[in-house]
C-alpha positions as CSV (number, residue, x, y, z in Angstrom):
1,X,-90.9,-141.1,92.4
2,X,-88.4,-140.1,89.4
3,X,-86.4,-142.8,87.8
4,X,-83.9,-140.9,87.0
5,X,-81.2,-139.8,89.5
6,X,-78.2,-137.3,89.9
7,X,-74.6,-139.1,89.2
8,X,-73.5,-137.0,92.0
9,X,-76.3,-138.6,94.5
10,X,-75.1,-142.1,93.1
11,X,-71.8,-141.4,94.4
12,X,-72.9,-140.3,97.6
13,X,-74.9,-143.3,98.0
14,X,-71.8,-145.3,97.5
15,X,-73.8,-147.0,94.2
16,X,-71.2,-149.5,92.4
17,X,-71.5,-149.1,88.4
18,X,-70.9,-151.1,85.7
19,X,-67.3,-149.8,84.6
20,X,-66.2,-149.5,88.2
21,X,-67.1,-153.2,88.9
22,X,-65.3,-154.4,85.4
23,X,-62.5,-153.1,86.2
24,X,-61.7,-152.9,90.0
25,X,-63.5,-155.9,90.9
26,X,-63.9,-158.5,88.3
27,X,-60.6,-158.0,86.4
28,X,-58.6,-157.7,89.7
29,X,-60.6,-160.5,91.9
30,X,-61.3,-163.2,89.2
31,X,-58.9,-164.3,87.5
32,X,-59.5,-165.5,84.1
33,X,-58.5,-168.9,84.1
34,X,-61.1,-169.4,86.9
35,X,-63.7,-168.2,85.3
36,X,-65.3,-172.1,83.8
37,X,-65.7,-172.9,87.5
38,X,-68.8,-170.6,87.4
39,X,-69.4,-170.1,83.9
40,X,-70.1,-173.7,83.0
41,X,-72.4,-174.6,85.4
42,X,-72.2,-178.5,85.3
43,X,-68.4,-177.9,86.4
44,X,-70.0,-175.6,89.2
45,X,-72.4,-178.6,90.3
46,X,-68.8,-181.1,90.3
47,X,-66.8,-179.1,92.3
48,X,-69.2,-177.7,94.8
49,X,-70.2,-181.8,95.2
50,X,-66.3,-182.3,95.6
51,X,-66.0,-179.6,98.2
52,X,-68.8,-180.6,100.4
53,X,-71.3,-178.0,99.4
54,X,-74.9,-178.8,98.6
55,X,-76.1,-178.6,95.7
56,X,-79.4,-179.8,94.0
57,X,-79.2,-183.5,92.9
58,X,-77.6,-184.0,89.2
59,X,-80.1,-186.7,87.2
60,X,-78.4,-186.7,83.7
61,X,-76.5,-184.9,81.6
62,X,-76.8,-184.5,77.3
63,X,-74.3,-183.7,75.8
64,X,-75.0,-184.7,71.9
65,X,-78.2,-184.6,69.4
66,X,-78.2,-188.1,69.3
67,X,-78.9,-188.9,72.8
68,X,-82.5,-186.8,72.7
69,X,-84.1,-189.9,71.1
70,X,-83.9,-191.2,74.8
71,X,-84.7,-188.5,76.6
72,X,-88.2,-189.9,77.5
73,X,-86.1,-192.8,78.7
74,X,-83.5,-190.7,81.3
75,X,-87.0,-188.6,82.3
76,X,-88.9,-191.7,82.9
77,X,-88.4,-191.9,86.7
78,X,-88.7,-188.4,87.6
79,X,-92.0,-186.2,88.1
80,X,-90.4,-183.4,88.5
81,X,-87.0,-181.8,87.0
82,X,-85.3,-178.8,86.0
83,X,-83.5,-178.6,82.6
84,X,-81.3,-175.9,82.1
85,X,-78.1,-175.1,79.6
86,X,-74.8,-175.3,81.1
87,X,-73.7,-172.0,79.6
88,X,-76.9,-169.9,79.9
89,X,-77.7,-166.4,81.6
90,X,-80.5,-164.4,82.8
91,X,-82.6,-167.6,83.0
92,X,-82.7,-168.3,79.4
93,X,-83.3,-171.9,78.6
94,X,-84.3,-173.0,82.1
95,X,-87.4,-175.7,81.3
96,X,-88.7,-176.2,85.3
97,X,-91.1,-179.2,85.2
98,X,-93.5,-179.3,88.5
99,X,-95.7,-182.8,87.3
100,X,-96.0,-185.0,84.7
101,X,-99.4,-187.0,84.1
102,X,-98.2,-189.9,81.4
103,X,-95.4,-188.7,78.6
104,X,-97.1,-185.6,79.4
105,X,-95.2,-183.1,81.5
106,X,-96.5,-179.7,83.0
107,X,-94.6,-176.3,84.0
108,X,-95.6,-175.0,87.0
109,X,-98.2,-172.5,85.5
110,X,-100.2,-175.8,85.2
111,X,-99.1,-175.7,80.8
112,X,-98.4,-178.9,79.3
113,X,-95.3,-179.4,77.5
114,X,-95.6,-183.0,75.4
115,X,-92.5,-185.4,74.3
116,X,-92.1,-183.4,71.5
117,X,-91.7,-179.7,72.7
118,X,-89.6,-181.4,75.6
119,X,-86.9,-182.8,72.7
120,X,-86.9,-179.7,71.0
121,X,-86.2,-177.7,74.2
122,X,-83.4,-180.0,74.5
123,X,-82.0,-180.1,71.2
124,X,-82.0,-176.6,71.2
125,X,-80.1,-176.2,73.8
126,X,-77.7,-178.4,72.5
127,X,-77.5,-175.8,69.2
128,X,-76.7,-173.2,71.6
129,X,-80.0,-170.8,71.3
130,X,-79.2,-170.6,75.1
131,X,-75.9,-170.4,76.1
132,X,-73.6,-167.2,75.9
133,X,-72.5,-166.5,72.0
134,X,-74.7,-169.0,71.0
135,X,-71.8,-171.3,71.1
136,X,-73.3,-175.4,71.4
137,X,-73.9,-176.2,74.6
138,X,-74.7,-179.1,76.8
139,X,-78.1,-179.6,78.8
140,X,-77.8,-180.9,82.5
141,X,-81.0,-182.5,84.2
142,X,-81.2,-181.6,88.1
143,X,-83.7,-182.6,91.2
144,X,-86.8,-179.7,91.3
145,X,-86.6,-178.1,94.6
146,X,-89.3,-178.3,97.1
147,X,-88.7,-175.2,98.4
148,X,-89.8,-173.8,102.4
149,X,-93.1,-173.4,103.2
150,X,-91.7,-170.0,104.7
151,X,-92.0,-168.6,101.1
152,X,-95.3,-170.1,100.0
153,X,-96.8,-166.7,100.6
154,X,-94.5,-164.6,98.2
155,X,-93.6,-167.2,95.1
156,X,-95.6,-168.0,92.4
157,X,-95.5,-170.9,90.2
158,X,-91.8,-171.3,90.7
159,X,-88.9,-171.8,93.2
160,X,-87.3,-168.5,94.8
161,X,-84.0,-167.9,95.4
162,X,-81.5,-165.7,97.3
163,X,-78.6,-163.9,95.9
164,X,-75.3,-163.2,98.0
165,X,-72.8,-161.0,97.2
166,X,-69.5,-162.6,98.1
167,X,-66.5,-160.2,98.7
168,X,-62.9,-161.6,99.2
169,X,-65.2,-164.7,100.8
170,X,-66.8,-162.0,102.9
171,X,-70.9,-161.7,102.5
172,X,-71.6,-158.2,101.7
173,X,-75.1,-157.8,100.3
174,X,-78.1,-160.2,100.0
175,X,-81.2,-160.2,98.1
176,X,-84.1,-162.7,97.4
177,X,-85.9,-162.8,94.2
178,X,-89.4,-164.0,94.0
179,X,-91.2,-165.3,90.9
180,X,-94.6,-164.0,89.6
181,X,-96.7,-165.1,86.6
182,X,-95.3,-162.3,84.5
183,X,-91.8,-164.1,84.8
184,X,-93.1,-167.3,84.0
185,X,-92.1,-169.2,87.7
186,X,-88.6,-167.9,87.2
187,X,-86.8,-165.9,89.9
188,X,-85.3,-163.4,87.3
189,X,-85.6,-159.5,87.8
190,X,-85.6,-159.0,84.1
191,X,-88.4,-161.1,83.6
192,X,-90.5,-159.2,86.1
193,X,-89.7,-161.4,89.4
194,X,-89.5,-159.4,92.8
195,X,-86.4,-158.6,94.0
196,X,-86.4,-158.3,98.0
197,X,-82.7,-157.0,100.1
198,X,-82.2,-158.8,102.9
199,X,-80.7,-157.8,105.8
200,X,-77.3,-159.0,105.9
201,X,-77.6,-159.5,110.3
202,X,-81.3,-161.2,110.3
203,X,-82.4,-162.1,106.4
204,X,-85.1,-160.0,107.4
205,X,-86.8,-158.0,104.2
206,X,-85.4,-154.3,104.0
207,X,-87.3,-153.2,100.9
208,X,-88.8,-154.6,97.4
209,X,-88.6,-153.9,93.9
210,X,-89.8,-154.3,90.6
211,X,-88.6,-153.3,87.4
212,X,-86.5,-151.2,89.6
213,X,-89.8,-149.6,91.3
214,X,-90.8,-150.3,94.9
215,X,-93.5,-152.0,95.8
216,X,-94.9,-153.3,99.6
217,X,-96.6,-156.8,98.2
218,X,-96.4,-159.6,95.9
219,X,-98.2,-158.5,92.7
220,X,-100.0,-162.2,92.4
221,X,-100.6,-162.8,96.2
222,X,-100.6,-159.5,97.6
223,X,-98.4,-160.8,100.5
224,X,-97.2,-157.9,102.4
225,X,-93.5,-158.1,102.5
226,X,-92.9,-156.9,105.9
227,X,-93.1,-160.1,107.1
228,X,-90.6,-162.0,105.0
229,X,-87.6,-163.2,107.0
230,X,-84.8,-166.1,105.1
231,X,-85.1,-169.3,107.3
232,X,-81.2,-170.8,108.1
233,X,-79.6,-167.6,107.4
234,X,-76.3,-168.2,108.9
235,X,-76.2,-171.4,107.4
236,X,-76.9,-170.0,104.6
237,X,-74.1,-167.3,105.0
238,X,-71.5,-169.8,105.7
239,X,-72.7,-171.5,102.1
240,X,-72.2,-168.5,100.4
241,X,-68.5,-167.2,101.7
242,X,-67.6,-171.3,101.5
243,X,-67.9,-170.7,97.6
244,X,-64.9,-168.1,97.8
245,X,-62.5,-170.7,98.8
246,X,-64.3,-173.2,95.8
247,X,-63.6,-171.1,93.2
248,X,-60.9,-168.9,94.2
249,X,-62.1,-166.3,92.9
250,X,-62.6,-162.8,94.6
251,X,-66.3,-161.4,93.6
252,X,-69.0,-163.3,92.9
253,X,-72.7,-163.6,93.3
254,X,-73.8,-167.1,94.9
255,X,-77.3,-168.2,94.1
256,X,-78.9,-170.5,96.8
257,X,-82.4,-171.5,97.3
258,X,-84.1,-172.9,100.5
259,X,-85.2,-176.6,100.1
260,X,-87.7,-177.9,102.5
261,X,-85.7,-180.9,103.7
262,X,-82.5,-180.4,102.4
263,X,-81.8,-177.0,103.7
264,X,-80.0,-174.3,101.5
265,X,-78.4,-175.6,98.4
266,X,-75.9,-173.9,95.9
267,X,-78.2,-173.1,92.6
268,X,-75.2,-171.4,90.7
269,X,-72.5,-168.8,90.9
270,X,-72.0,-166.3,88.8
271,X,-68.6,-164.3,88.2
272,X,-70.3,-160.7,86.6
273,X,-73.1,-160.3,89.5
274,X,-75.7,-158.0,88.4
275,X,-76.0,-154.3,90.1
276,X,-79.6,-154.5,90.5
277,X,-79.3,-156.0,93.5
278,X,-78.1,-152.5,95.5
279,X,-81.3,-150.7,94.2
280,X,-83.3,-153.9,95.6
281,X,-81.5,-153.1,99.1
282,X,-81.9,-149.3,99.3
283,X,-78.0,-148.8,99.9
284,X,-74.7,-149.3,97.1
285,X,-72.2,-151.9,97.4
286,X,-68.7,-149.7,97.5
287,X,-68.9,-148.7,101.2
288,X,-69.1,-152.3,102.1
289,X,-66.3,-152.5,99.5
290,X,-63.9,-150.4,101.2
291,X,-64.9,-152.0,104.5
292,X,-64.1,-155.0,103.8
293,X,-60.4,-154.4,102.2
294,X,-59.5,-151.9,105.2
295,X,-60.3,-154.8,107.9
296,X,-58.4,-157.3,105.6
297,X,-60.9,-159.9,106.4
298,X,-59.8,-162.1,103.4
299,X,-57.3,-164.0,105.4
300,X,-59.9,-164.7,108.5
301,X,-61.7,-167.9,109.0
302,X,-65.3,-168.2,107.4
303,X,-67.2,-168.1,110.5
304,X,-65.2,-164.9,111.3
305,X,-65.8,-163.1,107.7
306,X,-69.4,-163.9,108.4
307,X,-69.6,-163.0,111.9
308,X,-68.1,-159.8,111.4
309,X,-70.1,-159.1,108.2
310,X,-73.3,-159.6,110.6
311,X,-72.3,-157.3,113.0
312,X,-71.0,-154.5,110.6
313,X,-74.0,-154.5,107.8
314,X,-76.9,-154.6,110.6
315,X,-79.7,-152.9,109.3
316,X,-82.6,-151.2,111.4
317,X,-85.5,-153.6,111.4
318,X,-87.3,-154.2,108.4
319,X,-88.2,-150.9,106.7
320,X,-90.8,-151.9,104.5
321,X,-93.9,-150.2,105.8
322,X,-96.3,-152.1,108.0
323,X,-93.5,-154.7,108.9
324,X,-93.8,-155.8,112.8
């Protein structure tokens, strides 16, 4: 199959771009003064815990070089952690700790990361060698998510996650992303995760993709994704259209992941949500778009905006070949 394809069948398809989202979406939909409620993600974690809206447990924050002396100290009670910059993208930055076996701590590709490497991690992510401009940054400590047993099949050595599309607090497009050794146990498509669209009705798997070529199985566990379907999806709906209302701001892309006990959990929210995720789900965003403004579902309740998204983005069952 060609990579490369005809503007004119991108159109037709209804494909979003890059200018057309800057401009009609985010300029119009998110205001600017809104924009630290998802850019920072610390303030994220604060007001989703003010809201009501679950979100992995916060352990620590650092905010200065001086407090990495004591890092050992804040980690001492915790086997497992995720460390991540407040002001990072793309995944940069984010230290995921599975064990520890002493002042020893392991990733979950089994390396060891000592005391040392652990405080440099930090204090560079205090420098900024993370975050957006490389302006300083802060570094937040949060609870590692045990994540379903439903997805033990199609993640490797890290936790997945599902990406929402959020309209005017209406959920228009879904798609999980599934880590692999190549992308180090993170759930990032440009670090060669799997990215899986979801069937906006069901959470069934429509279709996969890597580095923006299909593929029918995991690359590490040759798990057939025909079988994939997101346990708690209209919970997990009803998360994701509940962050319109949090941030007040018009198009985002909501980042959950599916904790064994806990359910699904806000990870982050971002307010530039990437296009890869319509080439993940076989169809482009702008129909849904349109559909959404015409029925002027912005001023309905949430279980309506996610009631009628269900209804009106039904997909045939799951495409992907040899799915029951």
């Amino acid at each position: 199959m060609s990579r490369f394809v005809r503007p004119s069948a991108l159109r037709a398809a209804g494909i979003l771009g890059m200018n057309a989202r800057n401009v009609s979406l985010i300029s119009v939909h998110n205001p600017r003064k809104f924009y630290p409620r998802v850019d920072d993600k610390l303030q994220t974690k604060l007001l989703a815990e003010k809201a009501g809206i679950a979100v992995p447990e916060l352990y620590g924050v650092i905010r200065s070089q001086g407090e990495v002396s004591g890092l050992q100290e804040r980690l001492s009670g915790y086997s497992g952690f995720v460390i991540k910059p407040t002001h990072g993208s793309a995944g940069k930055g984010v230290l995921v700790i599975s064990d520890r076996k002493g002042d020893e701590f392991l990733k979950p590709s089994g390396e060891v990361v000592d005391a040392k490497a652990m405080e440099r991690h930090v204090s560079n992510t205090l420098s900024g060698l993370y975050s957006l401009g490389g302006k300083p940054d802060v570094a937040m400590i949060e609870a590692l998510v045990e994540f379903s047993d439903a997805f033990s099949d199609y993640s490797v050595e890290g936790v997945p996650d599902i990406r929402v599309v959020v309209y005017r607090g209406v959920p228009v497009m879904a798609m999980m992303r599934l880590s692999t050794r190549a992308s180090d146990g993170k759930a990032n498509l440009h670090q060669g995760a799997v990215g899986v669209g979801l069937d906006i009705a069901t959470g069934r798997a429509l279709q996969a993709v890597q580095h923006g070529l299909p593929i029918e199985r995991h690359p590490d566990t040759e798990s057939h994704f025909g079988e994939l379907q997101v346990p708690r999806w209209l919970e997990l709906l009803r998360l994701s259209a509940s962050c319109t209302d949090m941030t007040e701001m018009g198009y985002i892309g909501v980042d959950i992941v599916l904790d064994k006990s806990r359910g699904p959990l806000i990870l982050e929210i971002n307010a530039r949500p990437g296009l890869a995720i319509q080439v993940a789900s076989g169809t482009g965003l702008l129909p849904r778009l349109k559909w959404v403004d015409d029925q002027g579902l912005h001023a309905a309740s949430l279980e309506e905006r996610v009631s009628r998204a269900m209804s009106e983005f039904s997909a045939e069952p799951a495409v992907v070949e040899g799915a029951h």
